[in-house]
C-alpha positions in Angstrom: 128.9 57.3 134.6 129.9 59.5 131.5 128.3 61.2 129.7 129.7 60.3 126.4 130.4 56.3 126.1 133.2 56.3 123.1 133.9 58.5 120.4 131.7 57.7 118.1 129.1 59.5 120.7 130.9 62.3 121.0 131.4 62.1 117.3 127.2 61.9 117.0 126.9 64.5 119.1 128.8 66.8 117.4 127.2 66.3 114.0 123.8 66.7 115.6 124.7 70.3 116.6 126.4 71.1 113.6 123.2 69.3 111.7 120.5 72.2 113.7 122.6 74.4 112.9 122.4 74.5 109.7 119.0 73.4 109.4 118.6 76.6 111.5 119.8 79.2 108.7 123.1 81.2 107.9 121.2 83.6 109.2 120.9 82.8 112.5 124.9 81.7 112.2 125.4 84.5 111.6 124.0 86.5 114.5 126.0 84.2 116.4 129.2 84.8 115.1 129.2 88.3 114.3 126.0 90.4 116.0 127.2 94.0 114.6 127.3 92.6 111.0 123.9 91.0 111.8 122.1 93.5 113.0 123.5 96.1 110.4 122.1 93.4 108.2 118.6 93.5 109.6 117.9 97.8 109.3 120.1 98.3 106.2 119.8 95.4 104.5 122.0 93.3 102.7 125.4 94.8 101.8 126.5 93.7 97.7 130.4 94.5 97.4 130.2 97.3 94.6 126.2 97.6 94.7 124.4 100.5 95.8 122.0 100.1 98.8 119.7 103.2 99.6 120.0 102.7 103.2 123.7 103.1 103.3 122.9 106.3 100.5 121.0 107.8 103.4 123.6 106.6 106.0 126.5 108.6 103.7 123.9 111.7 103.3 123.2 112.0 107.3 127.4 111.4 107.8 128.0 114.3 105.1 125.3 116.8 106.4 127.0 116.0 110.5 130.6 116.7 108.8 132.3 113.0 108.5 132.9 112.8 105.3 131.7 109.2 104.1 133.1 109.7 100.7 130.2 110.7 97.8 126.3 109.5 98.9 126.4 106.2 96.0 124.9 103.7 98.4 128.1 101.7 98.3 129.5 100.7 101.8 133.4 101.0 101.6 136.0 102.2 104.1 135.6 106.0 104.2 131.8 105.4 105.0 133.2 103.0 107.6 135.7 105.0 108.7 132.9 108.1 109.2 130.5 105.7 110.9 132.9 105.0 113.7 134.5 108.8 114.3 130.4 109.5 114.3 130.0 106.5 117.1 133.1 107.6 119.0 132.0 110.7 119.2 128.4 109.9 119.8 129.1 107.7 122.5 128.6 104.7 120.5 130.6 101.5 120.8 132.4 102.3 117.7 132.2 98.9 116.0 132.0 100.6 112.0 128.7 98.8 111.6 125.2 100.7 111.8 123.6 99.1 115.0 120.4 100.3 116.0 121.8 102.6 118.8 123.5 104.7 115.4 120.8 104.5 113.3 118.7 106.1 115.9 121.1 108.5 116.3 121.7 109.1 112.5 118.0 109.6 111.5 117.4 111.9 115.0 117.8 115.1 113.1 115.8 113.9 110.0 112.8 113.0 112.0 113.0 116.4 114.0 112.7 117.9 110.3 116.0 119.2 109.9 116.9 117.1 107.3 115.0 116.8 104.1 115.4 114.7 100.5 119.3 114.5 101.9 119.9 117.9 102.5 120.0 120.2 105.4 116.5 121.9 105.5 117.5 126.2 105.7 113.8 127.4 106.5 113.7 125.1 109.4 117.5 126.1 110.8 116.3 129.8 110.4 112.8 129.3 112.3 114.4 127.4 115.2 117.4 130.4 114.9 114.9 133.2 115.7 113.2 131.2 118.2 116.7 131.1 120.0 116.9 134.6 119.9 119.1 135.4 116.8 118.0 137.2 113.5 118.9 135.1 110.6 116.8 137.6 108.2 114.0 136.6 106.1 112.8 132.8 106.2 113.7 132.3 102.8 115.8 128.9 102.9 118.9 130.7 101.5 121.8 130.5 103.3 123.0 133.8 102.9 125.2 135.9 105.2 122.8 137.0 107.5 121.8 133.4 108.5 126.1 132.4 109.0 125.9 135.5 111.3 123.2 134.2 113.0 124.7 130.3 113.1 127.5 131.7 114.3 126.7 133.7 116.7 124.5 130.8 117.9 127.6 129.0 117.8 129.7 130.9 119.9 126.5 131.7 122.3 126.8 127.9 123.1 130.5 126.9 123.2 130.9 125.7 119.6 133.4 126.1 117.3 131.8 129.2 115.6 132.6 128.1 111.7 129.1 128.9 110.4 128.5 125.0 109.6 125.8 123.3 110.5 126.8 120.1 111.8 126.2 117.4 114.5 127.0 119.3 117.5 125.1 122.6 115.8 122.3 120.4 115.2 122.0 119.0 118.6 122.1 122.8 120.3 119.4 123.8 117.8 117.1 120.9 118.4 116.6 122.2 122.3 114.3 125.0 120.4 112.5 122.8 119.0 108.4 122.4 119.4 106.5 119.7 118.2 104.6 122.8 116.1 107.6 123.5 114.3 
């Protein structure tokens, strides 16, 4: 016996779906149709064409600070800050979808909540503490970033197979953060 007895069953049928879906929310459409987009959606917030959003500020900051170049931190979500967010994922290990899943916020923010990143900018006193933890003398712990701390970073660099340029990036970050304590 079928299941469907003409096609004004199957006709029912389909508007019955359609029907709890919508009932159901564009939202939940949405995560359907396009999970990235949706869960970007959920931690960032909604994403306004030409609007700033202060997630996606902190987004561009974090991407500028780790050396991808999002374009200038104005909270608005265009293609260079897409562009950054998938070389970051790439070379994160990331699916590199462009949107800002979980997994790359997490990532993102891993450095700021390790205090290496304050108010958007790289925080100097902390770089230098972990510095002479590691063993190397950036001078005084004055939060300047003077040339006795870029001989130090660098030095650190080379010390652990990284392009010894004196920036402070991703990969310099992620060496350094093996120093530190929870008492830092």
């Amino acid at each position: 016996m079928p299941i469907f007895k003409s096609s004004n069953h199957i006709l029912c049928y389909f508007f019955l779906i359609i029907s709890l879906l919508t009932l159901s929310g564009c939202d939940f459409l949405y995560r359907l149709l396009h999970k990235e987009g949706a869960e970007e959606k959920k931690l960032v917030g909604e994403i306004i064409p030409m609007e700033k959003n202060v997630h996606i500020e902190e987004v561009q900051q974090l991407l500028d600070i780790y050396g991808y170049n999002p374009g200038p931190p104005d909270g608005v979500l265009g293609r260079r800050t897409r562009d950054a967010i998938e070389k970051f994922q790439a070379d994160n290990g990331i699916n590199p979808s462009r949107f800002v899943d979980q997994e790359t916020w997490h990532k993102l923010r891993a450095y700021k909540d390790q205090g290496f990143i304050e108010e958007g900018s790289l925080n100097i006193p902390m770089v230098q503490k972990v510095l002479k933890k590691a063993g190397y003398n950036p001078g005084s712990t004055d939060g300047e970033f003077g040339p006795k701390t870029k001989e130090a970073v660098m030095k650190f660099q080379k010390a652990h197979d990284l392009k010894a340029d004196a920036k402070i990036g991703y990969k310099t970050l992620t060496a350094l953060s093996k120093y530190v304590t929870p008492a830092n």
